[in-house]
C-alpha positions in Angstrom: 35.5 -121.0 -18.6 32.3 -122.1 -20.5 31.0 -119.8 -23.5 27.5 -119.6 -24.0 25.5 -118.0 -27.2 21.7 -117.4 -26.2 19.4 -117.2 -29.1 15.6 -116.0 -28.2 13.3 -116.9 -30.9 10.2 -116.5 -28.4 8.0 -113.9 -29.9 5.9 -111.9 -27.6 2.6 -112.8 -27.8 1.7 -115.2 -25.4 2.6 -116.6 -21.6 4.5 -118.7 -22.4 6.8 -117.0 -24.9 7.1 -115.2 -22.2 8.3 -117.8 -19.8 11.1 -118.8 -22.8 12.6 -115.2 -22.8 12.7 -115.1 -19.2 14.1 -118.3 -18.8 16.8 -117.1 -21.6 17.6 -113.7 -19.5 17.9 -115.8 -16.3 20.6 -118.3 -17.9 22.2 -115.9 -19.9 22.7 -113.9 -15.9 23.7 -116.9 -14.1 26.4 -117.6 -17.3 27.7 -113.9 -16.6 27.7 -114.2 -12.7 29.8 -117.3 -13.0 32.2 -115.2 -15.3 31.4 -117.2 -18.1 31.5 -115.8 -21.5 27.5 -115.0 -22.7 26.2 -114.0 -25.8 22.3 -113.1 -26.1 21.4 -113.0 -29.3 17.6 -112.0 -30.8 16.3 -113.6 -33.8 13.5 -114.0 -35.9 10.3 -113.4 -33.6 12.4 -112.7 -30.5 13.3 -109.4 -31.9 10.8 -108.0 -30.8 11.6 -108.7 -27.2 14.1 -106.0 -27.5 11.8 -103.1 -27.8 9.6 -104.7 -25.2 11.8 -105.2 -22.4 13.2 -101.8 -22.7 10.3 -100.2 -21.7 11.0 -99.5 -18.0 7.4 -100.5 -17.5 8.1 -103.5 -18.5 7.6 -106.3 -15.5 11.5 -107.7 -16.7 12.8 -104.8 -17.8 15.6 -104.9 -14.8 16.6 -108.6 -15.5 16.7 -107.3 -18.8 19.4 -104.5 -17.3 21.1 -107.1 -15.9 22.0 -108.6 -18.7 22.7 -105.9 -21.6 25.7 -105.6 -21.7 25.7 -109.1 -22.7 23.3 -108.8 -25.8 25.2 -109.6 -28.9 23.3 -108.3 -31.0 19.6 -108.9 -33.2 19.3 -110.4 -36.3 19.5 -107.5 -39.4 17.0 -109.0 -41.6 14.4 -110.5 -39.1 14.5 -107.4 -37.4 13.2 -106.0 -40.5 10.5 -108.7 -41.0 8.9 -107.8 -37.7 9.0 -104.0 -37.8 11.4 -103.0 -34.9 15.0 -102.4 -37.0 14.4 -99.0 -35.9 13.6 -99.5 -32.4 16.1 -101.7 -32.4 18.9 -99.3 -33.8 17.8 -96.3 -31.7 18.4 -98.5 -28.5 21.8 -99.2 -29.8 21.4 -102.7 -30.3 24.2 -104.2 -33.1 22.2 -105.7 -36.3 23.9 -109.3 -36.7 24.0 -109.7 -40.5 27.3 -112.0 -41.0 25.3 -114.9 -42.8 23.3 -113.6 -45.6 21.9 -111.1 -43.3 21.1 -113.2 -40.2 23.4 -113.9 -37.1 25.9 -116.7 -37.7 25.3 -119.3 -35.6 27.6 -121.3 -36.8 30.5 -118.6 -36.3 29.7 -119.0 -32.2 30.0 -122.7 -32.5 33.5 -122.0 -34.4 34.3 -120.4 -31.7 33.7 -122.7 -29.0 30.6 -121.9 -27.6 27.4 -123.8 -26.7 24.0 -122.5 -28.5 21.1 -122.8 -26.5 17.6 -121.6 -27.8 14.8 -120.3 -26.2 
């Protein structure tokens, strides 16, 4: 079994940010269809994306669906930076704060997984 951690740092401004958190969702569902272990996990800009694709409006909300159960988490302090901690919080979305308040990426690669970014 292959273990995959997904960090989206795509912010959501343009096209093709958008492309990169789409492509991001899309790997992270073909990872969980082949039973692998997946970890999404938003940081820095790409916390905004939560917020954004929750919206049921939203044109990826449902790949979005597909995959949230295997979101890991946002990062606690970018989160912050960009103004959607709250948002973030009330959708019930972890804050990752394990290396001096920012996801450990390090920790997945302990643990045997792959980091891709997006």
């Amino acid at each position: 079994m292959r273990k995959a951690a997904i960090v989206v740092l795509a912010d959501t401004e343009t096209s093709g940010e958008l492309g990169r958190v789409v492509n991001a969702l899309t790997t992270a569902k073909e990872f969980k269809e082949s039973g692998d272990e997946v970890a999404i996990v938003f940081d820095g800009a790409g916390t905004r994306w939560i917020p954004a694709l929750s919206d049921p409006d939203h044109k990826y909300a449902g790949l979005f669906a597909d995959v949230r159960d295997r979101v890991a988490g946002a990062c606690e302090y970018c989160s912050g930076a960009y103004g959607v901690k709250d948002e973030v919080t009330n959708l019930g979305i972890e804050l990752l704060g394990d290396y001096e308040q920012h996801p450990s990426l390090h920790g997945y690669a302990e643990r045997g997984y792959q980091v891709i970014t997006f």
